[in-house]
C-alpha positions in Angstrom: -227.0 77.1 198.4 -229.7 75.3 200.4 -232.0 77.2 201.8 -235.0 76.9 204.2 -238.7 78.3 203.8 -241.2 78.8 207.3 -244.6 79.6 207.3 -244.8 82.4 209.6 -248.0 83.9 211.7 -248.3 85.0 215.2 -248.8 81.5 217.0 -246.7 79.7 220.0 -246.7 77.0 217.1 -245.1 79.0 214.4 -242.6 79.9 216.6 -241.6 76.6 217.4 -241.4 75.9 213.7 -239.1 78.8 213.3 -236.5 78.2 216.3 -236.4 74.5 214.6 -235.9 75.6 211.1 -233.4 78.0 212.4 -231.3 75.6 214.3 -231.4 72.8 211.4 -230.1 76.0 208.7 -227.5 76.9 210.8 -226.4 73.5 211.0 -226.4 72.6 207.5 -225.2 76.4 206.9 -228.2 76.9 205.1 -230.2 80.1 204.0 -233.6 80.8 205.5 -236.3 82.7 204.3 -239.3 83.3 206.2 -243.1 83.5 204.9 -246.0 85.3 206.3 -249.0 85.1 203.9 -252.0 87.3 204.2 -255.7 87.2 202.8 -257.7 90.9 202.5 -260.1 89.1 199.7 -263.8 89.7 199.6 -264.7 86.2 200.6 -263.1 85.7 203.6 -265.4 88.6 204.8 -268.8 89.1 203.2 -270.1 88.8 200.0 -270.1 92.0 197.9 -267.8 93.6 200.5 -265.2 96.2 199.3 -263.0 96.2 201.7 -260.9 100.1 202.0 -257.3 100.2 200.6 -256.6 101.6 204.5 -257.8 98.2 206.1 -256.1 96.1 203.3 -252.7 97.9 204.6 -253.4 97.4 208.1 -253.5 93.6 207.2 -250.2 93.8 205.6 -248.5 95.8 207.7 -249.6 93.2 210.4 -248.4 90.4 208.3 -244.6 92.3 208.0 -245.1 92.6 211.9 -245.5 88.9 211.9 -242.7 88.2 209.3 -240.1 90.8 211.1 -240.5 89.2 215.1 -240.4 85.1 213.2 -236.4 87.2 211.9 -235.9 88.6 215.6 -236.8 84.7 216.8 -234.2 83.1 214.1 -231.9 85.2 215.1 -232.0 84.3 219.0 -231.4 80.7 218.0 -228.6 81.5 215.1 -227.1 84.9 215.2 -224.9 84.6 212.2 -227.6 82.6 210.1 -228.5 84.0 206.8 -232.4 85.4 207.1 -234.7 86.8 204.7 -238.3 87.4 205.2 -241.5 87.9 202.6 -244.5 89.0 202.7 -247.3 87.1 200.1 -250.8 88.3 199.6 -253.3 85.0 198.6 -252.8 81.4 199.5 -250.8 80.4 202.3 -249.9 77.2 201.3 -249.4 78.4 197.8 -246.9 80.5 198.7 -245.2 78.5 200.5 -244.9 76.0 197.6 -244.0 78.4 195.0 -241.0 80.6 197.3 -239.9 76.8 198.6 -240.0 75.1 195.5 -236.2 74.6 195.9 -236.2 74.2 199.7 -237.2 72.3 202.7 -240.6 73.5 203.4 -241.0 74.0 207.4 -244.8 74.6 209.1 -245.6 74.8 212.4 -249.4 73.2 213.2 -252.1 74.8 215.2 -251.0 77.9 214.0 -253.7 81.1 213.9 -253.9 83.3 211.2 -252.8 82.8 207.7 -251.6 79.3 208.6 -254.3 78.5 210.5 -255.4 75.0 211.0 -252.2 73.3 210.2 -252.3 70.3 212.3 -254.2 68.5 209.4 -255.6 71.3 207.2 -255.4 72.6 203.8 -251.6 74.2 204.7 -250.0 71.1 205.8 -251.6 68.2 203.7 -251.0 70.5 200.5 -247.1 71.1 201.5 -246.8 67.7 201.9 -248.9 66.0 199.1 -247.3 68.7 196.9 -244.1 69.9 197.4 -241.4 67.9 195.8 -238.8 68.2 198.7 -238.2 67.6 201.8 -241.0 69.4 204.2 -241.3 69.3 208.1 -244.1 69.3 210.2 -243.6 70.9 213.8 -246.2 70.2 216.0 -247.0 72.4 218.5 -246.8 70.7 221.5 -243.7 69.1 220.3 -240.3 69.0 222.8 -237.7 70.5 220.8 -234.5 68.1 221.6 -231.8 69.0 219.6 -229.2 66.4 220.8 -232.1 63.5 220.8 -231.4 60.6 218.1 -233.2 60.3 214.8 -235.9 58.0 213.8 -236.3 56.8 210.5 -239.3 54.1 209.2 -238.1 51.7 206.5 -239.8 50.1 204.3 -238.8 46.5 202.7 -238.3 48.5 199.1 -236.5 51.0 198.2 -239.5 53.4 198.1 -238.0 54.4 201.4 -234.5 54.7 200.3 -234.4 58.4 200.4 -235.6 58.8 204.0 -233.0 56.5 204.8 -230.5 58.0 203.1 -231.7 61.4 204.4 -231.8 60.1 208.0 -228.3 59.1 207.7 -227.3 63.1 206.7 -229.4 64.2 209.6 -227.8 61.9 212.1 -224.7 62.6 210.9 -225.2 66.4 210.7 -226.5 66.5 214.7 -223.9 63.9 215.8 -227.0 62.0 216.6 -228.1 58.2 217.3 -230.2 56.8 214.0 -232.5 54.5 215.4 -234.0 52.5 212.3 -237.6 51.0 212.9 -238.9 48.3 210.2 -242.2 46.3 211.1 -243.2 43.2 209.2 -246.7 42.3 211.1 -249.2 44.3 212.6 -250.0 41.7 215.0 -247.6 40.4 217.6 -246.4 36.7 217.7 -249.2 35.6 220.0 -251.8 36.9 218.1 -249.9 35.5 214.9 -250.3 31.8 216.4 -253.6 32.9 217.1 -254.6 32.8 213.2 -252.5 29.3 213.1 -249.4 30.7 211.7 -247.0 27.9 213.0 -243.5 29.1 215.5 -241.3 28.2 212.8 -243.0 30.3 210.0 -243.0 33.3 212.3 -239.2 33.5 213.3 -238.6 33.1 209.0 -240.9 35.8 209.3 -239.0 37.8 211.2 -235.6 36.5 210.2 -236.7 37.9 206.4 -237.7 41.6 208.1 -233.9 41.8 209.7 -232.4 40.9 206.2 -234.9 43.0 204.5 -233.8 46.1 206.7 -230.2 45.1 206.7 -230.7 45.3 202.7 -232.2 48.8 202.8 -229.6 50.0 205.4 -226.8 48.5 203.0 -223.6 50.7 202.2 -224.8 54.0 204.6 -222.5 52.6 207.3 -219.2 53.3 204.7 -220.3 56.6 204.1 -221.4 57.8 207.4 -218.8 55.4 209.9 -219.2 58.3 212.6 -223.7 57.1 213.1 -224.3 55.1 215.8 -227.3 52.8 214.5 -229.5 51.2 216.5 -232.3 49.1 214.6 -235.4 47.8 215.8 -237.6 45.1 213.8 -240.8 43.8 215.5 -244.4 42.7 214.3 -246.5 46.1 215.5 -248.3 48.8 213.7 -245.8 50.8 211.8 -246.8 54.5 213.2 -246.6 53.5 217.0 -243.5 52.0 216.2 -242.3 54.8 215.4 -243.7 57.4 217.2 -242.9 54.6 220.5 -239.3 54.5 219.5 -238.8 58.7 219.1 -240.6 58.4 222.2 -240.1 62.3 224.2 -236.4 62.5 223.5 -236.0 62.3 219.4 -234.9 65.6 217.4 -237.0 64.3 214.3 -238.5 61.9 212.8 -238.3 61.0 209.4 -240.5 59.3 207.0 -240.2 58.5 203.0 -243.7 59.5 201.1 -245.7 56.8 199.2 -244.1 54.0 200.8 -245.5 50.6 200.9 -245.0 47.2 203.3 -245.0 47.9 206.0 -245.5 51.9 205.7 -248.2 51.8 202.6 -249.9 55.5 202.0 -247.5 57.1 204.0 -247.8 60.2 202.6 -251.3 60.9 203.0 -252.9 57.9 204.6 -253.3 56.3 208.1 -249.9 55.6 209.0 -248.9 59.3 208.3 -251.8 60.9 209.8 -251.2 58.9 213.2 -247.5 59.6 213.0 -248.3 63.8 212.6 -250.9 63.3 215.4 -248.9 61.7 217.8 -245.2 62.2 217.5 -243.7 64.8 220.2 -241.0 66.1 217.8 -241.1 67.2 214.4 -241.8 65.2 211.1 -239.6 65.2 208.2 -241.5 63.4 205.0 -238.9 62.8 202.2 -240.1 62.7 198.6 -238.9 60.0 196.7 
């Protein structure tokens, strides 16, 4: 059974993250479990400190709280989903990749408490350098469109195969548009002609980036016939492509990890960072 983990605190953010993760369980009639961690250790206090087995409680029985309202929220969005909550003393990030070691892993950024900092702290870069899944970002200014297409970035290997493939299932899933961005230049075709790269040798250019996405799109069509696909190839820096073409109206975007071309370092690197930055919906990164 699939099943879907949240990261859970008392944050506008984290409740974003759970109404998402909610909706996307329900519709792949998925479990969903959801996580609130909580730290009562000496060092996030004062050196030396004991700290009394009364306050330690109070913190937990906070972090239940926290865990129980994130069950009242999924259940608002999905009354008939599946929902189990825990409660984990230590790591937040930890727990989260040990209970969704089998699951999509889903964090909301900006949170407070134990998943504070998630925008591009410890929480999210160690779900998504780690877990060996698929694991969503939800920003927390993000517009939650549920009927808004799917964006996918493609590579011209097949590191990015699985986020293709996975865009497909999501598309499908949300009876969705896929829009499928590839970019084979950072510079336009001005500045191209600029460095003395001649007309001719820029349309092969691009004539090579529409076959090279047509061969990485290859064979989807027969198994999902019901996608509408719209694809977009131009020379442009590969994170606002696609954070230009989910624009304020895409239900999520989705990236592979460890891609190269035209998305090199995407898990961790520049491209990635600027996506999770600036996307107004959520980020799916697929592991290969």
């Amino acid at each position: 059974m699939a099943k879907f983990v949240v990261g859970v605190d008392s944050s506008e953010a984290s409740t974003k993250a759970v109404r998402w993760a909610a909706h996307a369980a329900a519709i792949e009639e998925a479990d969903l479990t959801l996580v609130s961690a909580y730290d009562a250790s000496v060092s996030n206090y004062a050196p030396g400190l004991v700290i009394p087995q009364d306050v330690v409680d109070a913190i937990s029985a906070e972090a239940r709280e926290t865990a129980d309202a994130a069950a009242t929220v999924a259940a608002e969005v999905a009354p008939d989903l599946r929902v189990s909550t825990t409660v984990v003393e230590g790591d937040a990030a930890g727990a989260l990749l040990e209970v969704g070691k089998d699951a999509t892993v889903v964090v909301g950024t900006r949170g407070l408490g134990s998943i504070r900092g998630l925008l591009l702290g410890s929480v999210s870069i160690s779900v998504a350098a780690h877990h060996h899944g698929r694991s969503v970002i939800v920003e927390g200014d993000s517009a939650l469109n549920p009927d808004g297409p799917v964006v996918v970035g493609v590579s011209d290997d097949p590191v990015s195969d699985p986020a293709v493939a996975e865009a497909y299932r999501q598309a499908s899933l949300r009876n969705v548009k896929l829009i499928a961005v590839h970019t084979w230049s950072q510079l336009d075709a001005d500045a191209l002609h600029g460095y003395g790269i001649e007309p001719d040798a820029i349309a092969r250019m691009s004539d090579d980036a529409v076959e090279a996405l047509a061969e990485r799109m290859a064979g989807y069509a027969a198994d999902y016939p019901d996608v509408e696909v719209e694809r977009r190839v131009l020379p442009d820096d590969p994170a606002k492509a696609v954070v230009e073409a989910a624009g304020d109206t895409a239900s999520l975007i989705i990236v592979g990890s460890r891609g190269r071309g035209g998305f090199r370092g995407l898990l961790l690197g520049s491209t990635s960072q600027k996506v999770l930055h600036h996307a107004t919906c959520p980020v799916m990164v697929v592991r290969q």
